[in-house]
KETORGU-80924 format. One record per residue (C-alpha): residue in one letter; y, z negated, x. Coordinates in steps of 0.25 Angstrom, whole numbers, plus 5000, padded with zeros to 4 digits. Layout:
<sites>
AYZX/...
</sites>
This chain:
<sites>
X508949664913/X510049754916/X510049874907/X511649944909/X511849954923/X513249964930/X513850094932/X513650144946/X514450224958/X513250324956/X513650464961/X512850554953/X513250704952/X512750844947/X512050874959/X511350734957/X511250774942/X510550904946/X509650844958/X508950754948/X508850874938/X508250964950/X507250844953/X506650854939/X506550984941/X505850994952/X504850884946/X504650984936/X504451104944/X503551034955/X502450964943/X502551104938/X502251194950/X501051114953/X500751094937/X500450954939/X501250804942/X502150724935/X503450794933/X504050704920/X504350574928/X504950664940/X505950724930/X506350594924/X506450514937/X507350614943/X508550544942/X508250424947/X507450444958/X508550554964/X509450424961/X508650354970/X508450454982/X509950504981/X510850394976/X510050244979/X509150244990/X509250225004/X508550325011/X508350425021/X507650565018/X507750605034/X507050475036/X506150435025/X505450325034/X506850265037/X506650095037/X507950075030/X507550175017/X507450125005/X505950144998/X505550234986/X504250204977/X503950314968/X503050214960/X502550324949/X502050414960/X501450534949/X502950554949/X503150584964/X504150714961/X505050604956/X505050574972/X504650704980/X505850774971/X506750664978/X506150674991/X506350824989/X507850804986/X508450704996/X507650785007/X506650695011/X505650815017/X505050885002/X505651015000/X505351104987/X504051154992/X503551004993/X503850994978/X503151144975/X502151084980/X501950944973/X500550914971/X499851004981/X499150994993/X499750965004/X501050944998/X502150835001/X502250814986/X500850744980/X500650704969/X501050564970/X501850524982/X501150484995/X501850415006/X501650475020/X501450615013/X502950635008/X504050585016/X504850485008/X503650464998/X503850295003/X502350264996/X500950334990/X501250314974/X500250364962/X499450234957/X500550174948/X501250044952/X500750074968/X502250104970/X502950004966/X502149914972/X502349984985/X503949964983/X503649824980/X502849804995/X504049895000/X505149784995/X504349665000/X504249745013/X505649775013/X506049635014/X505049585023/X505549705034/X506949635030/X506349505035/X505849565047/X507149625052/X508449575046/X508049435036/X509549395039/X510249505033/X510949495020/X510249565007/X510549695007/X511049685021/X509749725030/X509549875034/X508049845031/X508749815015/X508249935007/X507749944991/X506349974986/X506450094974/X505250134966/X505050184953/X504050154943/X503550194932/X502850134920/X501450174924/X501950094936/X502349964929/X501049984920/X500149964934/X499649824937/X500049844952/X501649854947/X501649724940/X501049654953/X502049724964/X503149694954/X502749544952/X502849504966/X504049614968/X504849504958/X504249404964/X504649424978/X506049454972/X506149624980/X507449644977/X507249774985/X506549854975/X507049934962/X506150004953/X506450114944/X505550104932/X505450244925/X505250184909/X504850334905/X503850274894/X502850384899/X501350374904/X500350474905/X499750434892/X501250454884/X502250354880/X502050214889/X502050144875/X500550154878/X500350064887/X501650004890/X502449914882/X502949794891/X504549774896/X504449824911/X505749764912/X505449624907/X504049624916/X504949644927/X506049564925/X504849464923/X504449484937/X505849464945/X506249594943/X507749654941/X507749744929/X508549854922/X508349954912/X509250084912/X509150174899/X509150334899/X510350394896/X510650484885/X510150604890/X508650534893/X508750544909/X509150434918/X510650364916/X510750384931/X511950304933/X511350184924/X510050224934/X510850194946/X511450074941/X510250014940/X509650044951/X510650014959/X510649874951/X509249834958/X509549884969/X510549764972/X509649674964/X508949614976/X508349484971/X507449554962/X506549704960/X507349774952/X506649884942/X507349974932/X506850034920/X507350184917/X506850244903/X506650384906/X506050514900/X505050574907/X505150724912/X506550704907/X507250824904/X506050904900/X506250954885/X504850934880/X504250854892/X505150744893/X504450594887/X503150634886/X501950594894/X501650754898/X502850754908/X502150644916/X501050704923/X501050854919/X501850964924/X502850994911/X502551144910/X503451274913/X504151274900/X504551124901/X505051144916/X505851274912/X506351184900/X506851084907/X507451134918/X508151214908/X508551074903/X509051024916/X509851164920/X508851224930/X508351354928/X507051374923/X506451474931/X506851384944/X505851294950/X506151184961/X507551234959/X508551154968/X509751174969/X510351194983/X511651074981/X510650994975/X509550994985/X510950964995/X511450864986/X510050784986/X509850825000/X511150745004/X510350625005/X509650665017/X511250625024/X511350515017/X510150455021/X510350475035/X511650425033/X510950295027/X509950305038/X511150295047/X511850155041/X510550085040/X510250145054/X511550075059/X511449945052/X510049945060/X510649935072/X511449835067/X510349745063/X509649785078/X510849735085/X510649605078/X509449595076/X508549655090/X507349575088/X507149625074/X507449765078/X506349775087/X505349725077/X505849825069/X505749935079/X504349885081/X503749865066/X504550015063/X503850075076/X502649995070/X502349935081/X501549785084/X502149675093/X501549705108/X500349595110/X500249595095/X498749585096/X498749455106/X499049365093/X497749415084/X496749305087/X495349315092/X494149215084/X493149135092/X491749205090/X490849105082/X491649065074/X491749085057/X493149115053/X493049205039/X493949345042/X495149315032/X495449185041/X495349265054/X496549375047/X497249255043/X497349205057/X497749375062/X498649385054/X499349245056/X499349305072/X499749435067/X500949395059/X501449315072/X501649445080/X501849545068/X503049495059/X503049625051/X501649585045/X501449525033/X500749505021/X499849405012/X499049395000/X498549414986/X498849264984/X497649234992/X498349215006/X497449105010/X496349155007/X496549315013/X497349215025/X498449305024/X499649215027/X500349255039/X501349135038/X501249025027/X502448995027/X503249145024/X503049195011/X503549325007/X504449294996/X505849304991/X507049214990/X506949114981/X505449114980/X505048944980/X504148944989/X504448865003/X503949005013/X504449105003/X505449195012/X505849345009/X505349385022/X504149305023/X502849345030/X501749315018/X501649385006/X501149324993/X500749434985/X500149354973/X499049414964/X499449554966/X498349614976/X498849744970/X500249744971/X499949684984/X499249794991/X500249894985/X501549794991/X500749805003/X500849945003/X502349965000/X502549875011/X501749935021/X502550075016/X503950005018/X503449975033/X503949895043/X503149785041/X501249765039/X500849695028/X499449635024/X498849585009/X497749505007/X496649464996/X495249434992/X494449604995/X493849584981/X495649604977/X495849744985/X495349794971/X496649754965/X497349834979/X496649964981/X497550044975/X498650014983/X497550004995/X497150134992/X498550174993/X499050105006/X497750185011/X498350315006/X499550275013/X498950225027/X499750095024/X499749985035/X499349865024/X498349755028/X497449685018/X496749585018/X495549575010/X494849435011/X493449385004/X492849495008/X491449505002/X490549394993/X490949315006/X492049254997/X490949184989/X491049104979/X492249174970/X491249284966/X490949444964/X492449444958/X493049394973/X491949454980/X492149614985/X490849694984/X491449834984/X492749814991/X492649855006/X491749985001/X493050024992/X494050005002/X493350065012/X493450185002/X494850185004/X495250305012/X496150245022/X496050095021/X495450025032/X494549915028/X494249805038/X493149685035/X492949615049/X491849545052/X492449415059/X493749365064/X494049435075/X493649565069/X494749525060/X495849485071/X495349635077/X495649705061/X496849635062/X497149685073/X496849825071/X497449835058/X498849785064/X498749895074/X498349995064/X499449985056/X500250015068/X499650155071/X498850205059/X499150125046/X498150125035/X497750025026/X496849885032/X496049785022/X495449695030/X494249625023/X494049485026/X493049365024/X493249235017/X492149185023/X491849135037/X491249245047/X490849235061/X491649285072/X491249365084/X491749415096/X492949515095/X492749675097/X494049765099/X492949855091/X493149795077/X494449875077/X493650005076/X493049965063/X491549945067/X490849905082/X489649835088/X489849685085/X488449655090/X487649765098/X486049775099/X485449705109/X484149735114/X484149895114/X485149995105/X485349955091/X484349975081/X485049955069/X486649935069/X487249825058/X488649845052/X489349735047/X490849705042/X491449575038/X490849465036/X489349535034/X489449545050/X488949435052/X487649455044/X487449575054/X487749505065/X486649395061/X485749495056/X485649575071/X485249435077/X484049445069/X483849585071/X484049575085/X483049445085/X481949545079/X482249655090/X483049735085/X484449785092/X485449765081/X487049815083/X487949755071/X489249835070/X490549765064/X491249855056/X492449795050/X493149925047/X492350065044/X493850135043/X494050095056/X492550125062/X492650265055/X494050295065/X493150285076/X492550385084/X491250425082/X490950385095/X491450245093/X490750245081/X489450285084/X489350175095/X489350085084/X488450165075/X487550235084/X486950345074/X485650315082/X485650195075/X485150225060/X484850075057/X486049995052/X486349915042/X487749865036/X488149745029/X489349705022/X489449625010/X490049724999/X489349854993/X488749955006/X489550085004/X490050075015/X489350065024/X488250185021/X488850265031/X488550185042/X487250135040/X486450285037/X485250295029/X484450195037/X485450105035/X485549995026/X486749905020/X486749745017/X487749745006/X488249694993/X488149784983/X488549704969/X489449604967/X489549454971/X489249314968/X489849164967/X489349104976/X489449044993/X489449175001/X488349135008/X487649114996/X488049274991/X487749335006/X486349275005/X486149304990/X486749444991/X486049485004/X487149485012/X486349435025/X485749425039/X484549445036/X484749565025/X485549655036/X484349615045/X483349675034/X484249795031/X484249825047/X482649815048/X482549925033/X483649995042/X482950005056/X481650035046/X482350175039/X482950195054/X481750215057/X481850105069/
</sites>
């Protein structure tokens, strides 16, 4: 570990001096304005997030969206003036009235920041270790993009080279989802990130000591990482030039992550505030803001004071970054001239654009046949992957089980790695045990863009992913999971393998779209739709899959509308409607033959997708759901909450409402209910309440 880095060429001047003094400033004036926030990490992080923006990274405030930018991952997002103060600085768009007004309706300053509602905010960050998770997905996705387009070049050579910084904090490295992301980080050797690590020995309980007592640094080295430590200098703030040093160490350190611990004080100057657990999360109070701002030469009677050469000297970036946009802009063409086939898949995955004909490769299923729906993706996706080279993905370590392997022989992994298909570029990802860190990669690689990426495991594991699900939902982020083992169908592995509650509580997820065909070609269809979803309105897709051998019907374009007529009434108008999803189609299906033998017109709706069923026009939807139809009845083999909506007060659900059981999943279908002849039952007490 290094602990004395080299001296530097670092240019650092009073303005500099007096630009990180007027960002702790403004941290203290914004949290206080408001009367709430976090203004003690704000302060204390000042001078090395302004060495970040201003002096290290490659970016362009005119262009916050330029490909060639480096990213930034405000991983302790409660700290977001630490960012928005930059932002405000280097003239990304926030002015002094965004800052007055952090924390309030409708402002571009929340509380934590979210991405796609502040320009140069990069990702959503508030639950801890999200972020530098995120950064992780975003170094993976850096270097598949470089595999994409320029594989050839030299390191350090490639216009689409770039670095990956986050800063972290404690509460950070103390969340589960941390250790995960940094474990296959090391392992997948990303040379492109470095991680700041603000060692501030503060929680919102008090002193770390509490809860903490571990060597961040030796768990790190431990897994692959490049490690420094840099100590305060004698005043208590940051030795900025030893700062720089170091991060300009791990920055040319590209066979490893690279993470730095800095021991800081938090809401350092503050006379009284300094190093206690208040300055975290409360505003510090008039007499502590007029103290230290007396302590840092401002006048105390001032607030959101700015000086006008130091809002010019900051501002200066905004050249330098078009200057920077500039050179990469020309070694572009460069790499065009010599490279015109790449280029245009460039131009098309940045325009985010598919292949013309893309859709002729997706195969169609015989009707007749049982193919279980996790073998039917596995087969979309092998066809997708053929025409769409920016796609890829894998699994949970259960890749042949979700059948999520778009090519057996490319493995996503680094230089040195033993294994005969391990290649830096490679299609399939191995994610390991790590369902966490893997939906949260997943994430920071869909933000980083230019390429789609897919994650698959059993549905019973989303449990371990929904925060960073819930998240890529807040984000409208174009991810891909693939949820397999859907429902006791898995059988014999039991209620700890077997979801009960998951659909209802994804489907709870405000934006996340969750898609449980019934067959094979409904699937080839989902595929299909997702693909060109993520085109033209990105959102989140899991796609929820059997493990068991379904029948397959005759395709319908209208599976892509999230419910339709699979089988219509015959013998008159319908007089009872059954919905079904997934594999519990099936028991609809057979359950209208005997109704319809008994004289009774029967209509069984498929509904793989309520998300998508509910963007329909009422009209549409009503031809599916006649609201003169009262007597329906819905099955699906997990708890009913979703589906009392649809089916009404005459209505009755076939469902599973407890755990499961150990046993062959025919076994469990017949045992728990879960059949022809109880949909049949619930459609006759349906027809009865209907009044039929």
């Amino acid at each position: 570990m290094s602990t004395k880095p080299t001296t530097t060429d670092l240019e650092w001047t009073d303005l500099d001096r007096q630009a990180v003094d007027t960002a702790r400033v403004l941290a203290m004036d914004s949290v206080q304005k408001v009367g709430n926030g976090h203004p003690g990490t704000a302060m204390s992080l000042a001078p090395a997030a302004y060495l970040l923006f201003q002096k290290l990274m490659r970016h362009d405030p005119s262009d916050a969206n330029w490909t060639g930018r480096d990213r930034f991952v405000l991983s302790p997002g409660h700290t977001s003036l630490t960012l928005y103060v930059q932002l405000y600085l280097a003239g990304f768009g926030l002015e002094l009235d965004d800052l007055r007004s952090f924390r309030t309706w409708g402002s571009k300053t929340p509380g934590h920041p979210e991405h796609g509602h502040t320009t140069g905010v990069e990702t959503t960050t508030g639950p801890l270790g999200q972020g530098i998770a995120n950064a992780v997905g975003m170094a993976m996705a850096a270097r598949y993009e470089r595999g994409l387009f320029d594989p050839e070049a030299p390191e350090g050579a490639s216009p689409f080279d770039h670095t990956i910084w986050a800063i972290v904090s404690d509460g950070d490295l103390e969340e589960g989802i941390s250790a995960e992301a940094s474990s296959l980080a090391g392992h997948q050797k990303l040379g492109n990130i470095v991680a700041l690590y603000d060692d501030n020995h503060i929680s919102i309980e008090g002193d770390t000591a509490t809860a903490l007592s571990e060597d961040v640094l030796k768990r790190y080295e431990a897994y692959g990482w490049h490690v420094q430590r840099i100590e305060q200098a004698e005043s208590g703030d940051f030795d900025i030039h030893a700062l720089y040093a170091a991060l300009k160490a791990a920055q040319a350190e590209t066979e490893r992550p690279s993470i730095i611990a800095a021991r800081t004080i938090i809401a350092w100057p503050a006379p009284n505030a300094q190093n206690t657990e208040a300055s975290h999360g409360s505003a510090l109070g008039a007499d502590e803001v007029a103290a230290t701002k007396r302590v840092l030469g401002f006048d105390p009677e001032q607030h959101f004071a700015v000086a006008t050469d130091v809002i010019n000297h900051t501002r200066a970036l905004v050249d330098r970054g078009r200057e920077a946009h500039a050179a990469w802009d020309k070694k572009v063409q460069e790499w065009r001239n010599a490279n015109p086939e790449r280029a245009a898949l460039f131009d098309r995955i940045t325009a985010g654009e598919l292949p013309e004909g893309w859709e002729s490769v997706l195969p169609v299923f015989e009707p007749g046949k049982d193919v279980a729906t996790r073998k039917a993706s596995g087969q979309v996706l092998k066809a997708l992957g053929g025409v769409l080279p920016e796609l890829w993905g894998g699994s949970a370590d259960l890749a042949g089980s979700n059948n999520t392997t778009i090519d057996a022989s490319s493995s996503f992994l680094p230089k040195g790695n033993p294994l005969p298909e391990a290649d830096p570029y490679g299609r399939t990802v191995h994610f390991g045990i790590r369902e966490h860190a893997m939906g949260s990669t997943m994430n920071g690689i869909a933000l980083h863009g230019n390429t789609r990426v897919y994650g698959g495991t059993f549905l019973v594991f989303s449990d371990y992913m929904r925060p960073a699900v819930r998240l890529a939902a807040l984000m409208k982020l174009p991810v891909t999971y693939v949820w397999t083992h859907d429902s006791i169908g898995l059988g014999e592995d039991g209620p700890t393998h077997q979801p009960v509650e998951h659909l209802s509580v994804l489907r709870a997820i405000p934006g996340l779209n969750v898609v449980r065909p019934a067959d094979a070609n409904e699937t080839a269809i989902a595929w299909r739709e997702i693909t060109r979803r993520h085109s033209e309105n990105p959102a989140p897709h899991g796609l929820a899959l059997t493990r068991q051998n379904v029948p397959t019907y005759e395709p319908s374009e209208d599976a892509a509308k999230g419910g339709y007529v699979l089988f219509e009434a015959e013998g008159g108008e319908p007089q009872v409607i059954l919905i079904g999803t997934g594999s519990e189609v099936q028991l609809a299906v057979e359950a209208r033959e005997q109704l319809q033998a008994a004289g009774i017109p029967t209509r069984v709706v498929s509904m793989p997708s309520v998300e998508w069923f509910e963007e329909q026009d009422r009209g549409y939807r009503e031809t599916v759901l006649p609201p003169s139809v009262t007597a329906r009845v819905a099955v699906e083999a997990g708890i009913g909450l979703t589906w009392h909506r649809y089916v009404g007060d005459a209505g009755r659900i076939v469902s599973l409402e407890h755990f499961g059981a150990s046993a062959d999943y025919k076994v469990l279908f017949r045992e728990f209910g879960l059949t022809a002849e109880a949909v049949v039952t619930a459609a006759r007490e349906s027809l009865d309440a209907a009044g039929r």
